[in-house]
Each structure stands twice: as C-alpha cells, then as structure tokens.
LUMGU-950646 format. One line per 2 residues: their letters; for each residue x, y, z of C-alpha. Coordinates in steps of 0.5 Angstrom, whole numbers, always signed. Example, Ala and Ser with C-alpha at 12.3 -4.5 7.8 and 13.67 -1.06 7.14 Angstrom:
REM residues 2
as) +25 -9 +16  +27 -2 +14 $
This chain:
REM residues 241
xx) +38 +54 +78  +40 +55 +71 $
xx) +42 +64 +70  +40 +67 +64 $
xx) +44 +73 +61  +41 +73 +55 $
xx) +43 +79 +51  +45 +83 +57 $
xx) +51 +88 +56  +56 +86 +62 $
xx) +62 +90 +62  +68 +87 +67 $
xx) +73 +92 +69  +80 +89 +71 $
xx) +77 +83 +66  +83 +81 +63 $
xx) +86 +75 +69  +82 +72 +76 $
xx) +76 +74 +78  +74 +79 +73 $
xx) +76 +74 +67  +73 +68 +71 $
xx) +66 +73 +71  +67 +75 +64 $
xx) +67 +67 +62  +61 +66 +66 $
xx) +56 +72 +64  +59 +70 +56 $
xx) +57 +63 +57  +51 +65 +60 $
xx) +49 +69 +54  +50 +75 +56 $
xx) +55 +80 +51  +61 +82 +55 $
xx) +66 +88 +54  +73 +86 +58 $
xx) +78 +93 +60  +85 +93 +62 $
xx) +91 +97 +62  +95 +90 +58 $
xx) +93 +90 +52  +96 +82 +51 $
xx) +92 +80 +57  +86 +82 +54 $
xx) +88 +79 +47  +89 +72 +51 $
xx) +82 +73 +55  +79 +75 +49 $
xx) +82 +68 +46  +80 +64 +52 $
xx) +73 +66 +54  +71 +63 +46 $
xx) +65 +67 +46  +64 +74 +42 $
xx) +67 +78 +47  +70 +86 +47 $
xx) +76 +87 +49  +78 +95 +50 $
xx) +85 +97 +53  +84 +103 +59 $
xx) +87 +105 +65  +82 +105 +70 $
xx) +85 +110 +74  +84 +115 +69 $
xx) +77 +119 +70  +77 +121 +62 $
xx) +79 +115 +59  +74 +111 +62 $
xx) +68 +116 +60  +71 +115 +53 $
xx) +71 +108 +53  +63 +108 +56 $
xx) +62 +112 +51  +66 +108 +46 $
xx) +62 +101 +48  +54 +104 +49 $
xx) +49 +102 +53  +50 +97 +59 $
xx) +46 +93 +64  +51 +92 +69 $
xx) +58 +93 +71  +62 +89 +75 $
xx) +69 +92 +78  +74 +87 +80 $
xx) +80 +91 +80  +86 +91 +85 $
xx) +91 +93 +88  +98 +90 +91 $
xx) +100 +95 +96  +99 +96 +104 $
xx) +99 +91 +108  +104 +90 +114 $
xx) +104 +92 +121  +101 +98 +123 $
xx) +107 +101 +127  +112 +101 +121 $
xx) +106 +102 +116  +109 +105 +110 $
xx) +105 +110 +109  +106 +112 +102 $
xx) +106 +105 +100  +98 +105 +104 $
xx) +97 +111 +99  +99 +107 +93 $
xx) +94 +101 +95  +89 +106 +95 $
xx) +90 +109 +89  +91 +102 +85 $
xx) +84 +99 +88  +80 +104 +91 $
xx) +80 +109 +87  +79 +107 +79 $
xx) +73 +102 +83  +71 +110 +84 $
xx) +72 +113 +78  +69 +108 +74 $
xx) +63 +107 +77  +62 +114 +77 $
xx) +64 +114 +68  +59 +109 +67 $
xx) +53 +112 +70  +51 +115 +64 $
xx) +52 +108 +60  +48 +103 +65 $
xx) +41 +102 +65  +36 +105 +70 $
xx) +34 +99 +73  +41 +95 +72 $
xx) +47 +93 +77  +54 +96 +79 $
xx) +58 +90 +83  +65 +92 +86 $
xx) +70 +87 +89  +72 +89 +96 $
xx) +75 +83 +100  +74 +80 +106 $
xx) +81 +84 +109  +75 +89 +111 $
xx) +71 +84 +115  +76 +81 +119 $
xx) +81 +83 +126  +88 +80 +123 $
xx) +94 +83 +124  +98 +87 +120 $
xx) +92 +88 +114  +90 +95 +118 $
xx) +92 +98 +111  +88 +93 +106 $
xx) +82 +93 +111  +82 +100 +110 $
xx) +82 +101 +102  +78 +94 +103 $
xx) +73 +98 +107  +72 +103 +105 $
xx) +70 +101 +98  +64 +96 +102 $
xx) +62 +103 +105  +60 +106 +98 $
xx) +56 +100 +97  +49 +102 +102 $
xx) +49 +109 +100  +49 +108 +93 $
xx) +44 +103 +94  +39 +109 +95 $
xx) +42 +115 +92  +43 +110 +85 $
xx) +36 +106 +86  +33 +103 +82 $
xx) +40 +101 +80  +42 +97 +85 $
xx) +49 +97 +87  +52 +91 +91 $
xx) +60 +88 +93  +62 +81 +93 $
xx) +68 +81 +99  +72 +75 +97 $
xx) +77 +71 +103  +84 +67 +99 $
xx) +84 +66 +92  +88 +62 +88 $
xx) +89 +68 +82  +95 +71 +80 $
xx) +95 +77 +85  +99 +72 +89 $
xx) +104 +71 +84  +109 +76 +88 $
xx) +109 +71 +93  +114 +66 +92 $
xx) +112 +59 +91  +114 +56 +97 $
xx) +112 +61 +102  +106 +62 +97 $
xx) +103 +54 +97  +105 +55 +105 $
xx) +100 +60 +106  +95 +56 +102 $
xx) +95 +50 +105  +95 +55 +112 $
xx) +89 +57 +110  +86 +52 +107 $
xx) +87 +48 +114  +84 +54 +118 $
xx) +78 +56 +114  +72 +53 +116 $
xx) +70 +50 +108  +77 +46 +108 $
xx) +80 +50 +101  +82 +56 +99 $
xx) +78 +60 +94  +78 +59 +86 $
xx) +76 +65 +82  +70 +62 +80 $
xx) +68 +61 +87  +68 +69 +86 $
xx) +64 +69 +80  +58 +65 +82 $
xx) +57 +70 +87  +57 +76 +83 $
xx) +53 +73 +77  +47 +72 +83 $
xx) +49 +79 +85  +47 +80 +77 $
xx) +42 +76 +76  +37 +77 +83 $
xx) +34 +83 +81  +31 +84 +89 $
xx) +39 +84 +92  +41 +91 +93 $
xx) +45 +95 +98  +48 +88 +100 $
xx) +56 +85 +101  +56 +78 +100 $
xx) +61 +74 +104  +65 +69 +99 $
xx) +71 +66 +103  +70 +60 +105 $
xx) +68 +62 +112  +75 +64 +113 $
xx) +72 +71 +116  +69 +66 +122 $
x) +76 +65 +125 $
C-alpha cells in the first residue's frame, strides 16, 4: 500500500540527521509539507538540501519551552508532529550509575519530547497525530540499560494517557531496537561494527536497523487514522532475546 500525505503539514523535531531526517524525506516524498527543527543550523541547511523537496527548516532548541511555542506560532498549522529527538547520556550498570550524567539523559530526550508536545498543542489539528521515539531500552532486561530504559520508559508512559486526554488527536511512539544513525558515532569504530555485527547475529531478522526502517513505522503511525494509544516495536525483534 502506497501512503499519501498530500498536503498534510509535518513537523519532524530533531529532523536534521537519522530518524528524524529519514522521516522527514518520506513524508516529503509522499506529499506531505514538511518543517524540520534542530539546535544546528549547518545540519538543517545540509537536510534541507538532501530531502530535495520543499522543506522548512527553522533552528531551535527543543529543550526551550518559549522557543519552541514561538516556532509553533512561526510555522501555523500542523496535521502532525513527529519528535525523533535524543539523547546520549545514562547508560552503564546501575551500582556505579552516575547519576548526574542519568539526569543529563533525562534533560536531552525526555524532556524537550515533553516540552515540545505540549508547545505544539495549539498548532495541531484536532484529529491530527503526535508521534514520539522512545527506544526498545524500555522494553527489554539488559544489563547495564537501567538508566536508558528509565528515560525510554517514561516517554512510552505518557503515550495511553495522552491518547485519551488528547482525543481525537491521536498519540502514539515507535520504540525502535539498534540503528545505524550517527548516535553511535561516539563509539569507536571497531568496537562499534563489533556491536553491529553482535547485534545482527543475536536479532531474530539478522541485521541491525536502518533509519528508514524507523521512518516506515512512523508514517504508518501518520497514516492509519484508527491507531492511537499504541508502541510500535520496530527493532527487528531484538526485544525477543
């Protein structure tokens, strides 16, 4: 089945790299009209430039409650909003945990996913779609993720509730498992395509994820107008291990 967003305004926070750019160049090809916001201004312009389509690009900080009520107000009305934004920190074992670097995690993901789902409240439509990215960290019993399944979590806690405060807007996640995006720049590259490769041979689909992969389940999630209240597991059934 072929998705149409002909004409439907998307705004992609955290659009300018991964996921989020992944998704912003589907909903373009697909026809919708898309906005992509970010903190760097060069990655947004290089976005822009690679999506090829009509695309606005506004640079903000997501973790700025005013800032992002102004770019809301700046871009108008919304039919959906899509949050694909990250964070790097709290992860390692819980005994030595550090737990200033936990709160930093919080403070990078959880809370500008918060803040800006709450600034665009006004801009969406009423029946329209809020999506947020979480990851399968939340659903799964590996050691040493205690932190990132915490900060994880608790964004897939807010997703059934706001389901039914927010209705008929409808508000659900996509909790993708490993993928290949820049996040895992910060590891080096040998021990990086170590993991990949572990990864790929423990996960049940035998690969690790592309930011596509993740950008096809959020546009379903767009698209389906009877999905609501739902995490959609897209981690190649790693979650099952």
């Amino acid at each position: 089945m072929t998705i149409s967003l002909k004409d439907q305004r998307i705004a992609v926070i955290g659009g300018s790299s991964g996921v989020g750019l992944a998704v912003a160049e589907l909903a373009a090809a697909a026809g919708a009209n898309v906005t992509i916001a970010g903190r760097d201004q060069k990655k947004l312009h290089d976005a822009a430039a690679k999506i090829g389509k009509s695309v606005r690009a506004e640079v903000a900080d997501a973790a700025n409650a005013e800032a992002m009520r102004n770019i809301f107000s700046l871009v108008g009305p919304l039919d959906h909003l899509v949050l694909t934004l990250s964070g790097a920190k709290g992860a390692g074992p819980f005994r030595d945990l550090n737990l200033d670097e936990l709160r930093q995690g919080f403070e990078a993901k959880f809370w500008p996913h918060v803040i800006s789902a709450q600034a665009a409240l006004p801009s969406l439509r009423k029946d329209g779609s809020i999506t947020f990215i979480s990851a399968i960290s939340a659903r799964m019993a590996n050691p040493g993720t205690a932190g990132l399944a915490a900060i994880n979590g608790a964004i897939e806690a807010l997703v059934r509730p706001l389901a039914m405060e927010l209705k008929p807007l409808r508000v659900n996640a996509v909790s993708p498992g490993v993928i290949d995006t820049a996040w895992w720049n910060r590891v080096p590259e040998t021990q990086r395509t170590a993991l990949f490769e572990q990864s790929a041979a423990r996960t049940p689909a035998g690969r690790i994820g592309q930011s596509e992969d993740v950008a096809k389940a959020v546009l379903f999630l767009i698209e389906d107008t009877f999905m609501t209240g739902a995490v959609i597991e897209c981690d190649g059934g790693l979650r099952l291990t």
